[in-house]
TITOR-439624 format. One record per residue (C-alpha): residue number from 1; x, y, z. Coordinates in steps of 0.001 Angstrom, whole numbers, plus 500000, padded with zeros to 6 digits. Example, Ala and Ser with C-alpha at 12.3 -4.5 7.8 and 13.67 -1.06 7.14 Angstrom:
% TITOR-439624
   resi        u        v        w
      1   512300   495500   507800
      2   513670   498940   507140
END
This chain:
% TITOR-439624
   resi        u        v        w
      1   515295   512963   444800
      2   516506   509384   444203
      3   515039   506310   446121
      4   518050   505634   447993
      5   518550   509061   449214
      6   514712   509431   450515
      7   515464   506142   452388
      8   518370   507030   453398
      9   516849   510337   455257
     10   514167   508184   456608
     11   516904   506209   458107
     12   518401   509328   459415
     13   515332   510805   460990
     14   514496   507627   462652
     15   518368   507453   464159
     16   518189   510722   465200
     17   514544   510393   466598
     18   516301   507301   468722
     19   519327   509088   469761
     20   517587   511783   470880
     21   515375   509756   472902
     22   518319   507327   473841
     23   518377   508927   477460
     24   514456   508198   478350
     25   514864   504559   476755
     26   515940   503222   480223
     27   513960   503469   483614
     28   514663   505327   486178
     29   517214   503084   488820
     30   516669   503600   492968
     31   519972   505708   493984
     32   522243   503957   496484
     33   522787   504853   500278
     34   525851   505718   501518
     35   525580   505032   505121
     36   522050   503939   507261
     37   520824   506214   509372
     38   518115   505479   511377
     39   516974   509199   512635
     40   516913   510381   508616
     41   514441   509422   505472
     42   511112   508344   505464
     43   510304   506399   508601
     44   507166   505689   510409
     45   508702   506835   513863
     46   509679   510283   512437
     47   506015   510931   510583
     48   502533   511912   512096
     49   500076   514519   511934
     50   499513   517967   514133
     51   497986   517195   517324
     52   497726   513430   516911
     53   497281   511739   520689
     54   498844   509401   521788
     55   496112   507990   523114
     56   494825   506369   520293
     57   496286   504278   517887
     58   494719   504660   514130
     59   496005   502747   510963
     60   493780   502146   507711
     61   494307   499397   505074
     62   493460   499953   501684
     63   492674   497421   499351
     64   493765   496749   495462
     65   490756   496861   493135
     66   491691   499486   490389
     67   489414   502306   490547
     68   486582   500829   492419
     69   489148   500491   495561
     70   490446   504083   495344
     71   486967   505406   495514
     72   486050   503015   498315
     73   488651   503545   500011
     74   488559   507596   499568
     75   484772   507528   501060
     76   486452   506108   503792
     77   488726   509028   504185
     78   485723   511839   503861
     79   483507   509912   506614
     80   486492   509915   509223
     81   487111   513717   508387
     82   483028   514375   509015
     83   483405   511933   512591
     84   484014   514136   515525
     85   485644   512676   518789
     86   486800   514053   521869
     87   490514   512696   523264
     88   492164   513749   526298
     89   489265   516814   526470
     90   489871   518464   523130
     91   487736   518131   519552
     92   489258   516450   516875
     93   488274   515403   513139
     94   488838   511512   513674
     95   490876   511549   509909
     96   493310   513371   511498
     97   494023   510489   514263
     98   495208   508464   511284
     99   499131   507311   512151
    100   499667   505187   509276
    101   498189   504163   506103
    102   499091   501020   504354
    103   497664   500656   500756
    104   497822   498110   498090
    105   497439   498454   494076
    106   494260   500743   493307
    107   494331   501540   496898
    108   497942   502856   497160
    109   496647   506013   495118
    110   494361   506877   497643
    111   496809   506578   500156
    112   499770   508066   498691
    113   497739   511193   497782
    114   496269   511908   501016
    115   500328   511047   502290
    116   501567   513633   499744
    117   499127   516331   500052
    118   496821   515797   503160
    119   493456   517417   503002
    120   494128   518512   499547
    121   492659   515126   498649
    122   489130   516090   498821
    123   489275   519093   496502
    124   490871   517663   493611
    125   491515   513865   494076
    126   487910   512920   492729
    127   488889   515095   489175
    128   492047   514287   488580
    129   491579   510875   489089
    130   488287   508912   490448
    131   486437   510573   487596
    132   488919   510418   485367
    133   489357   507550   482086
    134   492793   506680   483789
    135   492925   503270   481716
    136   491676   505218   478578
    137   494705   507808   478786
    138   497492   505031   479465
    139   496331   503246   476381
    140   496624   506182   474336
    141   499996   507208   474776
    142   500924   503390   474405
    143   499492   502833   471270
    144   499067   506472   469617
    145   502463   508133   470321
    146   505034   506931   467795
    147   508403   508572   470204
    148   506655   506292   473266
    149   506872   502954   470350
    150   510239   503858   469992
    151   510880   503627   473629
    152   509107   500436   474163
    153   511879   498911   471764
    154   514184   498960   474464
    155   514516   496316   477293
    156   514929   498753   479739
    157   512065   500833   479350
    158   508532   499367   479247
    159   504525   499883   479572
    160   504910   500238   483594
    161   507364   502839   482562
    162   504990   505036   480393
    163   501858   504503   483306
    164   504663   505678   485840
    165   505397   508854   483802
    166   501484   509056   482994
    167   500889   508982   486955
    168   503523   511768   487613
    169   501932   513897   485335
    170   497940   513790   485911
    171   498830   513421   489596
    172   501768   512880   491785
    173   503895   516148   490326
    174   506727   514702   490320
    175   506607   513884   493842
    176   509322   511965   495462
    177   509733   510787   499098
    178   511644   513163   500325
    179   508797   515578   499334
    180   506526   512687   501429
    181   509338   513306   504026
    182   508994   516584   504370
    183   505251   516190   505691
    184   506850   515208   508892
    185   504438   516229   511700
    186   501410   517135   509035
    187   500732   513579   507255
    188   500476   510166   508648
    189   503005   507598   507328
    190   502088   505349   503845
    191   503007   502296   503165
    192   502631   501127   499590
    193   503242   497517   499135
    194   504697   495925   496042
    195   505381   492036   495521
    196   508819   490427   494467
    197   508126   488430   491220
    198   511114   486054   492031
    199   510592   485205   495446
    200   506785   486435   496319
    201   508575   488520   498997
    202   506144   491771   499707
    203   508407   494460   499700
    204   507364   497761   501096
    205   508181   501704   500345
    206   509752   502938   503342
    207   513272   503491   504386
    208   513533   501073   506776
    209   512917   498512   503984
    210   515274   500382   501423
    211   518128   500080   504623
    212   518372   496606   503616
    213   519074   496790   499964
    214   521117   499996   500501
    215   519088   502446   499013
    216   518195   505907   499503
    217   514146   505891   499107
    218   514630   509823   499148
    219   514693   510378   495440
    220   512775   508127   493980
    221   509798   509163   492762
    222   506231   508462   493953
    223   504402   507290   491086
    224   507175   504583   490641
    225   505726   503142   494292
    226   502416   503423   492997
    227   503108   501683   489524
    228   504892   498910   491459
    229   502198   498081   493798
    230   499297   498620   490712
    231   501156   496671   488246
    232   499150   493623   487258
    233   501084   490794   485912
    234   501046   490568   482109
    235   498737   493959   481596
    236   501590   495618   482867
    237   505255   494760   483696
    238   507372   494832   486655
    239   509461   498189   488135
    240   512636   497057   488610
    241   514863   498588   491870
    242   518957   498049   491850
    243   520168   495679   494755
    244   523154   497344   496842
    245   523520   495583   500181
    246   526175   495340   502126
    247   527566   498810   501024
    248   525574   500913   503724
    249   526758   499331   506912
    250   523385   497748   507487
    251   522987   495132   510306
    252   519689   493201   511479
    253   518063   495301   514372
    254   519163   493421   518030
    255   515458   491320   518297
    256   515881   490567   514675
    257   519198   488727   515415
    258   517711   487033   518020
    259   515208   485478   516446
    260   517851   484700   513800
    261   520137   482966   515687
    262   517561   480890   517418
    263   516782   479180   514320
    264   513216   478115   515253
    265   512069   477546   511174
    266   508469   477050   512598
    267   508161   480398   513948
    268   506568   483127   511670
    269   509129   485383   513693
    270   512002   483606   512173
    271   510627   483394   508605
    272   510365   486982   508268
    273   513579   487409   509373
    274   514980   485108   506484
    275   512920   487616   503943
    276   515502   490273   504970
    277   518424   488002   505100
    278   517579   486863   501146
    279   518664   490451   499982
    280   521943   490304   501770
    281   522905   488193   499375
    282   523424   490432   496135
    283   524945   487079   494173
    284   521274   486164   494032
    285   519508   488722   494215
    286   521270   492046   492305
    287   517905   493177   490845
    288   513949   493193   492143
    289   511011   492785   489856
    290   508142   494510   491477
    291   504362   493920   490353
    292   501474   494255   491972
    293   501187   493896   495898
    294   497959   492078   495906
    295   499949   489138   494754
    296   501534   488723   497951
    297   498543   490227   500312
    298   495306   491977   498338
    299   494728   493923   501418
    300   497274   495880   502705
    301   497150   494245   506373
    302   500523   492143   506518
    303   502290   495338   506361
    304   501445   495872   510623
    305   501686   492305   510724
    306   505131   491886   509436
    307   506006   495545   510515
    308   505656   493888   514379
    309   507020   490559   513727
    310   510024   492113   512615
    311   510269   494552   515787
    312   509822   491542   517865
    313   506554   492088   519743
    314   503865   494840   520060
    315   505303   496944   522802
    316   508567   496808   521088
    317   506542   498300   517889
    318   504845   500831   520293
    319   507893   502006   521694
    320   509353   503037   518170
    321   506568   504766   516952
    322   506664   506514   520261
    323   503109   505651   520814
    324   504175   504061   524472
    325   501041   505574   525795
    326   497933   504446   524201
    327   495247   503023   525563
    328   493432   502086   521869
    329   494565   500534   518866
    330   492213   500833   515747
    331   493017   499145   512702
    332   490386   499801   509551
    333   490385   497328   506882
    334   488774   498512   503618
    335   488566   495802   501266
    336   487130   496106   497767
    337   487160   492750   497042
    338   485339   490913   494246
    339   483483   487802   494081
    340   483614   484602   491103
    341   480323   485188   489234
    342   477377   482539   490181
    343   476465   482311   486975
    344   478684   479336   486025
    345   477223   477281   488342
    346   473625   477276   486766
    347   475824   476054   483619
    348   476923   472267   482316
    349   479789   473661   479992
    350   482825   474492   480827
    351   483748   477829   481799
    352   485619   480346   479126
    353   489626   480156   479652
    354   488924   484394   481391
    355   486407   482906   483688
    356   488630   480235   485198
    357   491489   483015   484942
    358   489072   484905   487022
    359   487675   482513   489588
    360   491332   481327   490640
    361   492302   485192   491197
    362   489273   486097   493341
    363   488867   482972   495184
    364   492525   483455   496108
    365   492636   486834   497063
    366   489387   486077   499202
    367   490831   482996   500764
    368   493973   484815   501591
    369   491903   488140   502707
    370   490100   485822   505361
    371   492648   484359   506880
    372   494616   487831   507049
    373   491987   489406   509164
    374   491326   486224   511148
    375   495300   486875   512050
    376   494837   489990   513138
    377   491916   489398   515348
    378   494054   486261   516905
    379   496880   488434   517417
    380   495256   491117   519436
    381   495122   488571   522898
    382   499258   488139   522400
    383   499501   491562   521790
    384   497397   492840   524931
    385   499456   490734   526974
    386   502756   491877   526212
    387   501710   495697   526565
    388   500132   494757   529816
    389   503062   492810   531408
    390   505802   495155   529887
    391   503607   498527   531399
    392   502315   496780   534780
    393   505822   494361   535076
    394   504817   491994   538538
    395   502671   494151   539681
    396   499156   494273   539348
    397   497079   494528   536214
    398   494855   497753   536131
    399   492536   497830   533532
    400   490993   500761   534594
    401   490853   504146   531893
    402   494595   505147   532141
    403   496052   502212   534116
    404   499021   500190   533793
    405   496849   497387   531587
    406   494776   499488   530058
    407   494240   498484   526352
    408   492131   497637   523715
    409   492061   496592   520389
    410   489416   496937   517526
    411   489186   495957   513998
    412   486826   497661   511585
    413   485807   496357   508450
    414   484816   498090   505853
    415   483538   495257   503084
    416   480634   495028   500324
    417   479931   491712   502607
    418   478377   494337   505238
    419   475668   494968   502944
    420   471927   493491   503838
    421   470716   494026   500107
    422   472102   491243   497968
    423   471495   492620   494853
    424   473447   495864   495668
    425   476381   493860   496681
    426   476138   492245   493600
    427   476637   495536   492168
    428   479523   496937   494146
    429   481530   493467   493349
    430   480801   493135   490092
    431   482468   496459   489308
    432   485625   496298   487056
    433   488880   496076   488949
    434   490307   498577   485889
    435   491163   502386   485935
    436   487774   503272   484859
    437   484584   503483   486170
    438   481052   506265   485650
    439   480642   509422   487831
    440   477769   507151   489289
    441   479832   504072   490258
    442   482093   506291   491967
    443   479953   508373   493922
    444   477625   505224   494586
    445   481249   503774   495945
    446   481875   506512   498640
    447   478277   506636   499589
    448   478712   502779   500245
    449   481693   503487   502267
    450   480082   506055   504442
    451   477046   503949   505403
    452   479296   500589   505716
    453   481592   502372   508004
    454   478942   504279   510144
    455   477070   501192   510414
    456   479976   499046   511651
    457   479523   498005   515492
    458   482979   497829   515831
    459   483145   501431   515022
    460   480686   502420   516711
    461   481692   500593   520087
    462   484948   502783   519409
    463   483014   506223   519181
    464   481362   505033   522695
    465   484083   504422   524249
    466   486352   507193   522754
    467   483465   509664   523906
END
């Protein structure tokens, strides 16, 4: 066989390799809606779980972290299913009082797990992925699998591609979220947050955020959601989702044209607003680079914040998750969050190029953490006001159990912070933010959880006054 003709079948093996793989060299595009309707796709007014009072109010945060935050934020999970309370006379597991879940990077597995397959969670979540070398396995098809090299030639397809594929198949199935859809009335609703590269805009998983690009969230596959909102700026690369406004018929909601029209640039209200109106313009904006969510809030809480600003107030957010009714609102913050090492500061030299790279993402994301939850707890005066004047109108304010103004917030966090022993939070925030962590670290994560949580006041003063 002559030189040129070995080359020459070379050539033609490699062709044929790339033709064949031609169709899987491009990622998969978000299909576009035909026409918005609100009483269809995957909505938090249309989602819940069996039995679920309204009485109470229950949403959980999850923060990004990698590994270390899904197993936090999973011992969360298994210490609200073991927490018994009694509402409106009957026994319930307090997990399944959950209405909504909002999670962030290494958090949004946890969430959109327990979203896909409910209690399911704690029989094989900790196997097929807590204990598992998730980083480890990604790397490996990267760097061992010749057809996946092939693939990475292309422009279209890259490493955020292969972890999305990776997720589908040690965990999500092939999910989409019409299969998250179809949970109606068995799994709270999950938000997994994502950040806009270009403008810093968090964009959320949901169809009331897809109404505004024109996009039917129905098909599109979980573990794309869950890349978005894990993928870390230069270790992995941005999921990109197709632009179509303005072919769906979508208009602002009524409050969100107020606020619009008003023009008030100071109000947080307004500015919110604008984030919607910056997609309406496809000129601009035809195409959205995703990456990780805690680039635009590490902890999962803007999601309620925005979610209300955009609905106009809290009543008006009550009223469309048909929660009109409740008398408490629980919001449970678990944040995994690390700290900048101390160890510089005992030094003269300057600190390696990683360590400054470090310090300016955790001081950041702790910064930004504080003043989120500061929000919150500012918030919760406004928001008992407008339930209590929309419920009671001119009349008088009962505050008594089941009256008119009867309504009370709490915030739970669940933080390494809430440790006494320094050394042991040490520990728990020096852990690696990647996909990989020992048996121990895990388990020593959801033990952490359970005594954090259990050992909140907060909580506690809920359990009290639930019971």
């Amino acid at each position: 066989m002559s030189k040129v003709f070995r080359l020459f079948t070379i050539w033609t093996s490699i062709s044929t390799a790339i033709f064949s793989l031609s169709g899987c060299m491009h990622y998969q595009v978000n299909s576009p809606l035909a026409t918005v309707d609100p009483n269809s796709g995957y909505r938090g007014k249309l989602m819940g779980q069996p039995g679920n009072s309204d009485e109470l109010m229950l949403f959980l945060t999850f923060s990004g972290g990698g590994t270390r935050a899904s197993a936090f934020s999973y011992g969360v999970l298994e210490e609200l299913r073991k927490t018994e309370v009694t509402i409106s006379g009957q026994k319930r597991m307090l997990l399944h009082e959950v209405d909504g879940i909002s999670g962030v990077s290494g958090g949004s597995f946890t969430a959109a797990y327990y979203g896909l397959f409910g209690d399911r969670i704690f029989e094989d979540f900790e196997q097929k992925f807590l204990k598992k070398n998730v980083q480890g396995g990604l790397t490996r098809r990267i760097l061992i699998r010749p057809d996946n090299w092939v693939r990475l030639l292309s422009p279209f397809f890259q490493r955020s591609d292969l972890a999305a594929e990776y997720y589908d198949k040690i965990l999500f199935e092939k999910k989409t979220f019409r299969d998250m859809e179809a949970r109606k009335g068995q799994s709270p609703m999950v938000h997994i947050n994502a950040t806009d590269m270009v403008t810093g805009i968090r964009v959320a998983f949901h169809q009331d955020a897809f109404d505004v690009i024109c996009s039917d969230l129905s098909s599109y596959p979980v573990a794309r959601a869950v890349t978005a909102s894990s993928a870390v700026p230069v270790v992995l690369t941005p999921i990109t989702l197709r632009n179509y406004s303005n072919d769906c018929g979508y208009t602002l909601p009524e409050e969100a044209e107020r606020v619009r029209m008003e023009q008030d640039i100071s109000s947080r209200s307004f500015h919110q607003v604008s984030n919607v109106a910056v997609y309406q313009d496809v000129a601009k904006h035809k195409y959205i680079h995703l990456v990780d969510g805690g680039v635009s809030d590490n902890l999962g809480l803007r999601a309620a914040l925005d979610r209300i600003l955009a609905l106009g107030d809290f009543w008006n957010t009550m009223k469309y998750l048909k929660l009109e009714n409740t008398h408490k609102v629980v919001i449970i913050v678990v944040n995994a969050e690390t700290e900048v090492s101390s160890h510089w500061s005992l030094l003269g030299k300057a600190p390696t190029i990683s360590a400054m790279f470090g310090a300016y993402s955790s001081v950041s994301v702790t910064r930004y953490n504080y003043e989120t939850v500061m929000l919150a707890r500012e918030s919760f005066r406004r928001w008992t006001e407008e339930v209590q004047k929309s419920r009671c109108g001119d009349g008088p304010i009962s505050t008594e159990p089941g009256g008119c103004g009867d309504i009370k917030f709490y915030l739970v966090e669940v933080k390494f912070d809430a440790l006494k022993d320094e050394a042991e939070r040490h520990y728990f925030k020096g852990m690696p933010t990647s996909f990989k962590l020992s048996d121990k670290q895990v388990d020593d994560l959801r033990d952490a959880a359970h005594r954090i949580l259990t050992g909140s006041e907060e909580f506690q003063q809920l359990l009290a006054d639930l019971n």
